[in-house]
C-alpha positions as CSV (number, residue, x, y, z in Angstrom):
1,X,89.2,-44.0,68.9
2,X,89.4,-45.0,72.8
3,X,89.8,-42.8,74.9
4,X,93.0,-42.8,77.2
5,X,92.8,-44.1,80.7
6,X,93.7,-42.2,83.4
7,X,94.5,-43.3,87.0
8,X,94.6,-41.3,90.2
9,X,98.5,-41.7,90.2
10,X,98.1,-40.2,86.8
11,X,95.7,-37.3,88.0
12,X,98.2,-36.2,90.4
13,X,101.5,-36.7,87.9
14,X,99.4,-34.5,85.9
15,X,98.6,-31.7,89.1
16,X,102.3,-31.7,89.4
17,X,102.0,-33.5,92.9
18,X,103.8,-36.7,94.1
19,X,102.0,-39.7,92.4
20,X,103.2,-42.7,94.6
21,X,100.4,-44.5,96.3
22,X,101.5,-43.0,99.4
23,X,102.0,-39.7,98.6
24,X,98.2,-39.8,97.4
25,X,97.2,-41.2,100.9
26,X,98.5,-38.7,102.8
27,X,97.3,-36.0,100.6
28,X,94.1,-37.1,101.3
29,X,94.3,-37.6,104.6
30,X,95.7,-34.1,105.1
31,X,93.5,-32.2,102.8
32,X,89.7,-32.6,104.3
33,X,87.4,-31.5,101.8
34,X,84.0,-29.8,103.2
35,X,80.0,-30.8,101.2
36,X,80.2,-26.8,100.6
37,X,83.0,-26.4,98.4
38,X,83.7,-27.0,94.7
39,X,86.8,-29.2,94.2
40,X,88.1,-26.8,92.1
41,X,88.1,-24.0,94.6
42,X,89.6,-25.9,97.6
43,X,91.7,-23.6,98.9
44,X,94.8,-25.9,98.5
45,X,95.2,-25.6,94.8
46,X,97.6,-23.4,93.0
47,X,95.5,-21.5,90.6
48,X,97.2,-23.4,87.9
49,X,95.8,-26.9,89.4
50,X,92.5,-25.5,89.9
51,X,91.9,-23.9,85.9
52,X,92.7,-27.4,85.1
53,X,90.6,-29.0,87.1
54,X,87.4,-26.8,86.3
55,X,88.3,-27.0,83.1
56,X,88.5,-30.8,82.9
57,X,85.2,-30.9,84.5
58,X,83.5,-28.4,82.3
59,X,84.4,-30.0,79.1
60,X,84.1,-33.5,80.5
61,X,87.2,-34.5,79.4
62,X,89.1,-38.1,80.1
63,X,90.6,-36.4,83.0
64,X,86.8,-36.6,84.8
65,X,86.7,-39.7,86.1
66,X,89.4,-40.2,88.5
67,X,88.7,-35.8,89.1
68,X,85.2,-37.4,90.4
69,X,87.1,-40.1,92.3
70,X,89.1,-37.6,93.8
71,X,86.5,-35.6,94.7
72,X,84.9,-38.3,96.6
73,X,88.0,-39.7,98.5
74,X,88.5,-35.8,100.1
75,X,85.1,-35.8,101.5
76,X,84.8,-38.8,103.3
């Protein structure tokens, strides 16, 4: 069984946030990320956003990968 493929416009669909390839941009753009802090705790997350987020992590689920990529694109 494959697993499904998810995309960053997917990630965010599923976070409940606009999805467009814009809407990602500036979401980026407007939520710097610091080295010190967990993706999860950034303090921009509802707490519903953020238990799915650690929990995708955790359990290295499907959802990890573009998570990751996420992770990277707030802290540049």
């Amino acid at each position: 069984m494959e697993s499904p493929y998810h995309t960053m416009n997917t990630l965010f669909d599923q976070l409940g946030l606009p999805s467009d390839d814009l809407s990602i941009r500036r979401f980026v753009n407007s939520h710097p990320l610091d080295r010190g802090t967990l993706l999860p705790e950034a303090p921009f997350w509802s707490p519903s956003q953020a238990d799915f987020l650690r929990d995708a992590l955790y359990n290295d689920s499907d959802w990890s990968t573009p998570i990751d990529e996420l992770d990277r694109m707030l802290r540049r």
